[in-house]
N, C-alpha and C positions, 0 to 999 in steps of 0.2 A: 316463631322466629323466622326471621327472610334475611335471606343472603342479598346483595343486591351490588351491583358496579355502576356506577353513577359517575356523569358528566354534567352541567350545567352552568351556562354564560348569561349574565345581564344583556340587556338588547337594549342598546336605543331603538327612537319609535320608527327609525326607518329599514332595523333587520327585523324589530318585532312584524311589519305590514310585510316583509317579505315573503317571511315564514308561514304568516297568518293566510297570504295567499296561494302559499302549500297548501296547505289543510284545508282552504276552502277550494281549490280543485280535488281533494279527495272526500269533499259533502261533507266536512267537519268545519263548524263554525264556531262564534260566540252569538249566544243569544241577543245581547241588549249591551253594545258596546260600550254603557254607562253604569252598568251595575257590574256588583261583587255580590253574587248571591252565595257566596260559601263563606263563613269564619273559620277560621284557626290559633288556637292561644298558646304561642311560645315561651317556654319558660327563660326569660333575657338573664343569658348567659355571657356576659361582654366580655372580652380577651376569651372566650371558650368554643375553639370552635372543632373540636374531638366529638362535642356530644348534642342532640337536639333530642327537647322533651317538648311535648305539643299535647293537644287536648283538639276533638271535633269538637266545634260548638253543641251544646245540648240541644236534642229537639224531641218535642212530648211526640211519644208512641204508646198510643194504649192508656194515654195516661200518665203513663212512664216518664222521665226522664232519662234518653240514652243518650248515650255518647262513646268516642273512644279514646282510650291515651296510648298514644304511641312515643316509645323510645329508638333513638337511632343513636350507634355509636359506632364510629369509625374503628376501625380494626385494619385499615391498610390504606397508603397513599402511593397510590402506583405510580405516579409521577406523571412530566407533562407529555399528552400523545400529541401528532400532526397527522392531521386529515386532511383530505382532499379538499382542494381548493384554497390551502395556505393558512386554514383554519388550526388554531393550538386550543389544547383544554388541562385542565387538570382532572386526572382520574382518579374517585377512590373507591375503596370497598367500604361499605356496609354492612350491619346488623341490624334489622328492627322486629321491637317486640312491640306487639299491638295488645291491649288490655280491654273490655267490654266494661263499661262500668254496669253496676246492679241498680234497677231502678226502685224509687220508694224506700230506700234505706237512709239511714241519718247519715254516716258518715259521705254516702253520694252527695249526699243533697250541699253537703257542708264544700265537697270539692268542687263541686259545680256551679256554687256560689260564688268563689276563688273568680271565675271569669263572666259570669253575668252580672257584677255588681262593681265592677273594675274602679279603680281609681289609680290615680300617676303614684301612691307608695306601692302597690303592686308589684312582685316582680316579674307577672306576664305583660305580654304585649299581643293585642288583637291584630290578626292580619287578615284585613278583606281578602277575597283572591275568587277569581275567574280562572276555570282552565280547560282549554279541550287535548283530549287525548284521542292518539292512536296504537294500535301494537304491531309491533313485526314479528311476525311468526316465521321463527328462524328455521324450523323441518320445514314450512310450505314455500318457505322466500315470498312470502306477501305479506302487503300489510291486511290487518283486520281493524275492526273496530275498538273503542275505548273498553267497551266492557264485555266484549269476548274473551273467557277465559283458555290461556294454553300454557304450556309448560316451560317453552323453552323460547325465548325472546327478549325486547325489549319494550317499554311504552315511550313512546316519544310526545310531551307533552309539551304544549305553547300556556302559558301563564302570564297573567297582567296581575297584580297584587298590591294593596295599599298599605303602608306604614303609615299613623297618624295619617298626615296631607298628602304625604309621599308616591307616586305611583310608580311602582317597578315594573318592566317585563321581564321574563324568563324563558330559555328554552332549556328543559332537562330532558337525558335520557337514559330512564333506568332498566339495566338490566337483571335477569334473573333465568334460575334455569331447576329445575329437577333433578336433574343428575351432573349436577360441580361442572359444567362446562360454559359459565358465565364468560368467561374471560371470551372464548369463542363467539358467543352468542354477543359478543360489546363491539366483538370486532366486525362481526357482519352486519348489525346493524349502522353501526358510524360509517361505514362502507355504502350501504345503502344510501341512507340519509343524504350525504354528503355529494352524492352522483348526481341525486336526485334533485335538492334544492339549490338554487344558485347563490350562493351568498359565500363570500372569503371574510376572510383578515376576523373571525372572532378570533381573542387573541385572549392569554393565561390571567392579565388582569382582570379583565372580567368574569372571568372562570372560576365562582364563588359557589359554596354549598349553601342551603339557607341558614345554617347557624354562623356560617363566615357574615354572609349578606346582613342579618341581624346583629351582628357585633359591632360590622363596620358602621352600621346607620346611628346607633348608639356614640359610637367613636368619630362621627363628622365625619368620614371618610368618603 
């Protein structure tokens, strides 16, 4: 289980090149600005946006078919902050519980069928998605890389993502911490961030979780 304080706004495609030209002056790119090399399968929860159940796409290890299922359930809506540069968000708290599935077992094989053999009665929905990540390492005040692990910070992640034809971008930033000073460690980093990139006016409408962002595509919104 993870604690976690999350913010995250849709981007048109002219904050998403913004942003993206952050990250590429700190040597963080995308690969192939035409591919979605990662899946993720949402379980389409419309009008529900408390709780998000997702699946990794499976991929043969060993043989194996692994994967993960992760649950996220809201436990706190902290309400709307304002950062620097005129920018508004919605904050909330998190819980997620990650699960391993077991490979070569029947009942696996029976769930992980659920999204490799999809059809529109389904109630998942596959979401392509590209993303680069950074962390801020809140004891060192730097940023580090995507997959350095620390204790106390946040990951600041740029995301482009497909629904059906759909192409979405994202900026999230989720916090976490070791010893319960999340709330701290959300503030120093949106601090940062915020000095750092030049970009105003992201504003609370667009300041959607992904179980909001999937409800609403669902609901024409």
């Amino acid at each position: 289980m993870q604690k976690s304080i999350e913010t995250r706004w849709l981007l048109n495609f002219n904050e998403f090149k913004t942003i993206e030209h952050w990250f590429k002056q700190k040597e963080t790119s995308f690969k192939n600005k035409d591919l979605f090399p990662r899946q993720d399968y949402y379980l389409k929860l419309v009008k529900s946006t408390n709780l998000g159940i997702k699946i990794r796409e499976p991929k043969l290890v060993n043989n194996e078919q692994k994967s993960k299922l992760e649950v996220k359930l809201l436990i706190q809506d902290n309400g709307i902050y304002k950062f620097n540069n005129n920018n508004h968000g919605n904050v909330n708290t998190w819980l997620k519980y990650s699960f391993e599935t077991i490979g070569n077992e029947i009942e696996t094989a029976r769930i992980l069928n659920l999204f490799t053999n999809q059809n529109t009665q389904e109630p998942w929905i596959k979401i392509d998605k590209d993303r680069i990540l950074v962390k801020f390492d809140t004891k060192e005040k730097q940023l580090v890389s995507g997959d350095t692990i620390i204790d106390e910070g946040s990951g600041i992640e740029l995301t482009k993502f497909k629904i059906n034809n759909t192409i979405y971008y994202s900026l999230g930033i989720e916090t976490f911490s070791s010893s319960n000073i999340e709330t701290n460690n959300f503030d120093e980093t949106v601090d940062f961030f915020f000095k750092e990139v030049k970009i105003s006016n992201l504003n609370t409408l667009k300041s959607l979780s992904y179980p909001e962002i999937i409800s609403n595509h669902f609901l024409g919104y």
